[in-house]
VMD Tcl script that builds the backbone (N, CA, C; Angstrom):
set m [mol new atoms 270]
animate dup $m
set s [atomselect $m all]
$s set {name element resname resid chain x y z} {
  {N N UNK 1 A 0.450 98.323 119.718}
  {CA C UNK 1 A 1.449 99.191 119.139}
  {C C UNK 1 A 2.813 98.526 119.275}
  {N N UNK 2 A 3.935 98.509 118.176}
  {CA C UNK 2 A 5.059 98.195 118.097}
  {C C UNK 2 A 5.534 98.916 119.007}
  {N N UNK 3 A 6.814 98.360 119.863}
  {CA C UNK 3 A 8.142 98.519 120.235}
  {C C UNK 3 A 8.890 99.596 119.072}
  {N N UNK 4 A 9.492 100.616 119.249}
  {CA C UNK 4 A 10.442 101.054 118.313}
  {C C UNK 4 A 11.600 100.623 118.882}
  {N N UNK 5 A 12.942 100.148 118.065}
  {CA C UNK 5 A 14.125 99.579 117.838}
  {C C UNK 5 A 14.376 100.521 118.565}
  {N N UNK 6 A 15.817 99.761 119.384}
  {CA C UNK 6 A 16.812 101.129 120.364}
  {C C UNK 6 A 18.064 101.276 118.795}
  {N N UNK 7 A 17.977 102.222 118.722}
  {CA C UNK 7 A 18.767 102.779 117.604}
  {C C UNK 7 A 20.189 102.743 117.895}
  {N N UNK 8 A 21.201 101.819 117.071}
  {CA C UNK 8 A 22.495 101.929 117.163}
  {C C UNK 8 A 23.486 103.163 117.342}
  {N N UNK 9 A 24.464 103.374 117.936}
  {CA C UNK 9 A 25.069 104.822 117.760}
  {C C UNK 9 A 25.957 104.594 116.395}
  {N N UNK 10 A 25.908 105.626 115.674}
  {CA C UNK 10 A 27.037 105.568 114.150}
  {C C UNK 10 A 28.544 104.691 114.447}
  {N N UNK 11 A 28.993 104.344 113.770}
  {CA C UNK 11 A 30.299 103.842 113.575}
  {C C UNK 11 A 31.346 104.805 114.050}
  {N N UNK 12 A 32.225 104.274 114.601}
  {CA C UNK 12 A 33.416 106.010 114.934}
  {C C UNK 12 A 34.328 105.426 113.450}
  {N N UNK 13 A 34.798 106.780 113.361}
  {CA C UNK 13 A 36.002 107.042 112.103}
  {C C UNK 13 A 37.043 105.476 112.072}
  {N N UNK 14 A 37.006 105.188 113.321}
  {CA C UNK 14 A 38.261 103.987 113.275}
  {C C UNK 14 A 37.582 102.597 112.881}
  {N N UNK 15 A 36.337 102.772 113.253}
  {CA C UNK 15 A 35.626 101.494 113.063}
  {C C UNK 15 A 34.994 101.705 111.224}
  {N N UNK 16 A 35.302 102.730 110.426}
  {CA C UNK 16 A 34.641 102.719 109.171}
  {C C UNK 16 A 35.958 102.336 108.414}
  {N N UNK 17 A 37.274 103.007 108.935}
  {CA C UNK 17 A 38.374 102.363 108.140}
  {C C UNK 17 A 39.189 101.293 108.770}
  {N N UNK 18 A 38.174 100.574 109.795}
  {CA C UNK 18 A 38.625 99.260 109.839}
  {C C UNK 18 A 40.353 99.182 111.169}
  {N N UNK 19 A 40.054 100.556 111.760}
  {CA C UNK 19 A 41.279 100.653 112.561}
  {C C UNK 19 A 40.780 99.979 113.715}
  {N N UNK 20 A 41.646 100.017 114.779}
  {CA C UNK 20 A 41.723 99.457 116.044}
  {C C UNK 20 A 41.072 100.111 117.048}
  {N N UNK 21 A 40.660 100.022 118.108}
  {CA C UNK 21 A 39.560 100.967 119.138}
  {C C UNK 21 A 40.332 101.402 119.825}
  {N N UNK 22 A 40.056 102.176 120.299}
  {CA C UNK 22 A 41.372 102.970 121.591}
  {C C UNK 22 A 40.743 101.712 122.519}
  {N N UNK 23 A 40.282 101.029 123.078}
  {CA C UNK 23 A 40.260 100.676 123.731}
  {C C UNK 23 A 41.312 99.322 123.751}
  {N N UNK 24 A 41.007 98.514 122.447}
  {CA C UNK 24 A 42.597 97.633 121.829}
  {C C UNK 24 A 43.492 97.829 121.759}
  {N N UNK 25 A 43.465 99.462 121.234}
  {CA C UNK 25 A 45.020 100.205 120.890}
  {C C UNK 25 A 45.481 100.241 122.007}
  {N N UNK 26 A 45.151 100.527 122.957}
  {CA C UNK 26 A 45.763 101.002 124.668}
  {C C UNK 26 A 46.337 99.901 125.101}
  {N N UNK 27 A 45.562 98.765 125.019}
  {CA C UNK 27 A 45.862 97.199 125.445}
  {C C UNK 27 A 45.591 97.370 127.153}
  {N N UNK 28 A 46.678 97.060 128.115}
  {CA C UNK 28 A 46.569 97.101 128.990}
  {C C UNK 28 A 47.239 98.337 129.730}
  {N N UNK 29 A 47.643 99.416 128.785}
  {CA C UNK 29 A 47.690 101.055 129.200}
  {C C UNK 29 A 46.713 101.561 129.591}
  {N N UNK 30 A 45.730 100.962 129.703}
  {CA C UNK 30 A 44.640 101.652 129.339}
  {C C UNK 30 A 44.020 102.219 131.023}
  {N N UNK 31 A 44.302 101.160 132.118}
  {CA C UNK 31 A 44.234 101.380 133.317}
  {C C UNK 31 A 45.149 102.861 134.182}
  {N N UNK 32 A 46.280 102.854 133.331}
  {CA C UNK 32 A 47.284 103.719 133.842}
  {C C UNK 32 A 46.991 104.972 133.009}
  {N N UNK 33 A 46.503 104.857 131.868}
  {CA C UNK 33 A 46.386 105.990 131.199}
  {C C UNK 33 A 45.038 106.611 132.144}
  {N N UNK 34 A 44.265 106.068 132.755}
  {CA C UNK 34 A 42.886 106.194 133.640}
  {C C UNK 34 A 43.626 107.394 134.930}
  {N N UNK 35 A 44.914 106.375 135.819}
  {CA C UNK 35 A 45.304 106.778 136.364}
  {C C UNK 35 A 46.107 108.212 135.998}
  {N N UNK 36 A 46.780 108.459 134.626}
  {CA C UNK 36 A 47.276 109.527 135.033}
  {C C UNK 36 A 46.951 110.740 134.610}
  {N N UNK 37 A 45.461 110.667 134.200}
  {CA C UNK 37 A 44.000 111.861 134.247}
  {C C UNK 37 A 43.946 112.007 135.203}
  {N N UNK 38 A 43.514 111.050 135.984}
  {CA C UNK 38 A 42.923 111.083 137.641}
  {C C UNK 38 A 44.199 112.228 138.338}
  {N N UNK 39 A 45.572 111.423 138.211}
  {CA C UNK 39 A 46.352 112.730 139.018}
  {C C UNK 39 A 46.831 114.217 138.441}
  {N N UNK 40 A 46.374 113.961 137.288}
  {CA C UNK 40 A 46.618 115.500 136.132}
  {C C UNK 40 A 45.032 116.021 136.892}
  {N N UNK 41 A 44.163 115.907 137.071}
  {CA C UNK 41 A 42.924 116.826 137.338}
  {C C UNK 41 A 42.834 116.993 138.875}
  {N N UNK 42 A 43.457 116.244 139.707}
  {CA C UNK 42 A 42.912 116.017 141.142}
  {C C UNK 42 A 44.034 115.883 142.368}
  {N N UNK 43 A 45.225 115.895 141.537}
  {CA C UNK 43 A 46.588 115.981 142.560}
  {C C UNK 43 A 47.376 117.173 141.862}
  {N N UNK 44 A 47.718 116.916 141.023}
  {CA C UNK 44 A 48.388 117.454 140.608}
  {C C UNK 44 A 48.662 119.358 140.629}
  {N N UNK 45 A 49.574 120.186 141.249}
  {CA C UNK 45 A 49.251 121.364 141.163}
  {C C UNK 45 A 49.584 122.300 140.186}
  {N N UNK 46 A 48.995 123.257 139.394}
  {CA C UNK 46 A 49.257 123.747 138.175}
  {C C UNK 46 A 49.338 125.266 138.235}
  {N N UNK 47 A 50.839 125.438 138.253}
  {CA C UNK 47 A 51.256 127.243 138.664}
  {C C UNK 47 A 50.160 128.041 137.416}
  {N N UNK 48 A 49.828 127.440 136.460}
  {CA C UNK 48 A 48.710 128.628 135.922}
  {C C UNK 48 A 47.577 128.858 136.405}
  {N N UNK 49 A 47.020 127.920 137.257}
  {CA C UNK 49 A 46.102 128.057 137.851}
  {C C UNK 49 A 46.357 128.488 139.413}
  {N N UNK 50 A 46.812 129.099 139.733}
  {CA C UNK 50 A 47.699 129.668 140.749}
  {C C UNK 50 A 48.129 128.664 142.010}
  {N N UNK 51 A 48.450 127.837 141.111}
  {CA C UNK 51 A 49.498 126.471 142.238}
  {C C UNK 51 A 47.880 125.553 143.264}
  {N N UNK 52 A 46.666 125.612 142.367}
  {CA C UNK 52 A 45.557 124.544 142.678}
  {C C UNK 52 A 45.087 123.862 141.712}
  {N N UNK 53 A 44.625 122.972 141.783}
  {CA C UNK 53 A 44.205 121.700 140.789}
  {C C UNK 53 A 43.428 121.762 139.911}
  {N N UNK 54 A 43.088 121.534 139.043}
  {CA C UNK 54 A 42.042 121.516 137.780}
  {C C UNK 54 A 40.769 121.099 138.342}
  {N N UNK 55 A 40.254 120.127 139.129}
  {CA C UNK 55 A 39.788 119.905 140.203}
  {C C UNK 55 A 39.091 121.138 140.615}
  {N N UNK 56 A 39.437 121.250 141.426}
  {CA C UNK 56 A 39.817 122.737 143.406}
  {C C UNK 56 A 38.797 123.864 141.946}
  {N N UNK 57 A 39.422 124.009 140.734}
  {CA C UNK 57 A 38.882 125.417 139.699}
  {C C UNK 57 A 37.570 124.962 139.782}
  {N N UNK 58 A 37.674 123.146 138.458}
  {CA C UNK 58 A 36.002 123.292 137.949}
  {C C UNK 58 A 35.444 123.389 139.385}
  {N N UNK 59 A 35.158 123.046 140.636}
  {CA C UNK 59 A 34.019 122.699 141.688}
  {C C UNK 59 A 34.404 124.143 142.488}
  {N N UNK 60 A 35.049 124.713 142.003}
  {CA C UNK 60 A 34.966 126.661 142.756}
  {C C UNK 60 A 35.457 126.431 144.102}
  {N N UNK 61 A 36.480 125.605 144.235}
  {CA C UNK 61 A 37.055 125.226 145.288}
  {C C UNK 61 A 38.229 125.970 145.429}
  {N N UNK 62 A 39.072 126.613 144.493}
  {CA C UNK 62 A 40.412 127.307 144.548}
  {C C UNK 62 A 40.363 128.642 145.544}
  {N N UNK 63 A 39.751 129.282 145.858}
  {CA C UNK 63 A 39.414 130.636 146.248}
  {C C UNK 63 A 39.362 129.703 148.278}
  {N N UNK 64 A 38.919 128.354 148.401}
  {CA C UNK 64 A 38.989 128.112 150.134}
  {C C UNK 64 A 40.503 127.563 149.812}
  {N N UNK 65 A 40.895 126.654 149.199}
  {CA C UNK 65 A 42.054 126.258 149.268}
  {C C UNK 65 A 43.302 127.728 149.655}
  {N N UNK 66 A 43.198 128.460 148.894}
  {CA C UNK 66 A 44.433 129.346 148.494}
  {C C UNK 66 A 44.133 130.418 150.051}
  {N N UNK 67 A 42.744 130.380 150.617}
  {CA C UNK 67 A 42.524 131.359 152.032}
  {C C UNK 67 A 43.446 130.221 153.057}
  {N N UNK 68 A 43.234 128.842 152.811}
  {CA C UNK 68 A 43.777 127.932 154.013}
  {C C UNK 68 A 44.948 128.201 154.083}
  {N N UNK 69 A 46.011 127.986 153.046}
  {CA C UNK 69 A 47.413 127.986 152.814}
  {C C UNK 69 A 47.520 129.328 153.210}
  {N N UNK 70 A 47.121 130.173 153.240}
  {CA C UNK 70 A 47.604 131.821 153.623}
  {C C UNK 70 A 47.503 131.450 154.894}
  {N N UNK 71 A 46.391 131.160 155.659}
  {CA C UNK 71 A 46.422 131.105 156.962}
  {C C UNK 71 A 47.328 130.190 157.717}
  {N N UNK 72 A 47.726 128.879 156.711}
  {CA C UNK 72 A 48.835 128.012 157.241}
  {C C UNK 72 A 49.921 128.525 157.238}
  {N N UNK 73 A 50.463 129.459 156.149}
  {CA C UNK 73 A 51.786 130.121 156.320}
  {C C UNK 73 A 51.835 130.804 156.824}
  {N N UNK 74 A 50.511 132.055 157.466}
  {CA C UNK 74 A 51.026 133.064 158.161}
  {C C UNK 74 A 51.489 132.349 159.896}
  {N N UNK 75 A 50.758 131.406 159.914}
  {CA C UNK 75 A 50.831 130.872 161.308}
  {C C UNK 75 A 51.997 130.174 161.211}
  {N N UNK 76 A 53.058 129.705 160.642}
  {CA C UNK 76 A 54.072 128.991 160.061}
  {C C UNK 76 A 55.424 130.566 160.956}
  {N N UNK 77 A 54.718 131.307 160.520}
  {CA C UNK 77 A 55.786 132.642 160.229}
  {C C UNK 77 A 55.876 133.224 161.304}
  {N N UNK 78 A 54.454 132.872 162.031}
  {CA C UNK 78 A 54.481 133.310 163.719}
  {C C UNK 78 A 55.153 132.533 164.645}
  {N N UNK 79 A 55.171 131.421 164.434}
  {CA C UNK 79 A 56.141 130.076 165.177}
  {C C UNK 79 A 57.066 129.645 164.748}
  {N N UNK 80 A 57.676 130.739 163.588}
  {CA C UNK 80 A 59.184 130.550 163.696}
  {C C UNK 80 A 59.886 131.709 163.863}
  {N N UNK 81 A 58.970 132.984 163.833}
  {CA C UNK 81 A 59.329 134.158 164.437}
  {C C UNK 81 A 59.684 134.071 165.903}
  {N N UNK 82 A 58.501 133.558 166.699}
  {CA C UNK 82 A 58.253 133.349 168.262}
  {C C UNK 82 A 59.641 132.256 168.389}
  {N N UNK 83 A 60.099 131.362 168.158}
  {CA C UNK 83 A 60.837 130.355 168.160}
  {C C UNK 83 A 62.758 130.936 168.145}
  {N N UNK 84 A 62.317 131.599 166.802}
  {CA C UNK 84 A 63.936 132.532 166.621}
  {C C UNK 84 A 64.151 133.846 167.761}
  {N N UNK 85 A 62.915 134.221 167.924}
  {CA C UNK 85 A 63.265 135.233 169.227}
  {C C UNK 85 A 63.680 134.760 170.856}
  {N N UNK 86 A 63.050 133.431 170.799}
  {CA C UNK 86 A 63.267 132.766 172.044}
  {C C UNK 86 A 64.481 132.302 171.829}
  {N N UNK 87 A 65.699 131.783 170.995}
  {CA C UNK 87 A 66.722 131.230 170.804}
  {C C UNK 87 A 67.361 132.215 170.520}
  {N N UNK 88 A 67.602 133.899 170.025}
  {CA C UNK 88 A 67.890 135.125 170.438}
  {C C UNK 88 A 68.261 135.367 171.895}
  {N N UNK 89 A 66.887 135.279 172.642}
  {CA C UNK 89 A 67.011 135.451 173.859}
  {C C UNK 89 A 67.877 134.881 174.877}
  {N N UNK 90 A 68.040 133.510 174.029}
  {CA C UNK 90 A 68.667 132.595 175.622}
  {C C UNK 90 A 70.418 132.492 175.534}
}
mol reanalyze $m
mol bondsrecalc $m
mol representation Tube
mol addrep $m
């Protein structure tokens, strides 16, 4: 029995009218343009998403992040409460 051929994928739109590939077009942007997805999805914080990452949403991570920061600020608020009462005091 024959082998069947691995079947080519279609031409993209740029390659039928003879344009340039994003990958040419970019030239050597193309590394930084990599990079600044990477910090738009994974650093970056986005007040519509209630100040957590695009990231932290898709992997259902926003809901531990946003419990930590509550617990970091309330403890923030106790040691500078405790701190201003002791400098009150003295």
């Amino acid at each position: 029995m024959k082998a069947s051929p691995v079947e080519e994928p279609p031409p993209s739109p740029l390659e039928l009218i003879g344009g340039p590939q994003p990958e040419v077009a970019l030239g050597g942007n193309a590394a930084h343009l990599g990079d600044s997805v990477s910090y738009y999805n994974n650093e970056r914080y986005h007040e519509s998403l209630d100040n957590v990452t695009p990231a932290d949403v898709y992997f259902g991570r926003q809901h531990d992040v946003l419990r930590q920061r509550d617990r970091v600020k309330t403890r923030t608020m106790q040691l500078r409460r405790k701190h201003y009462r002791a400098a009150q005091a003295a």
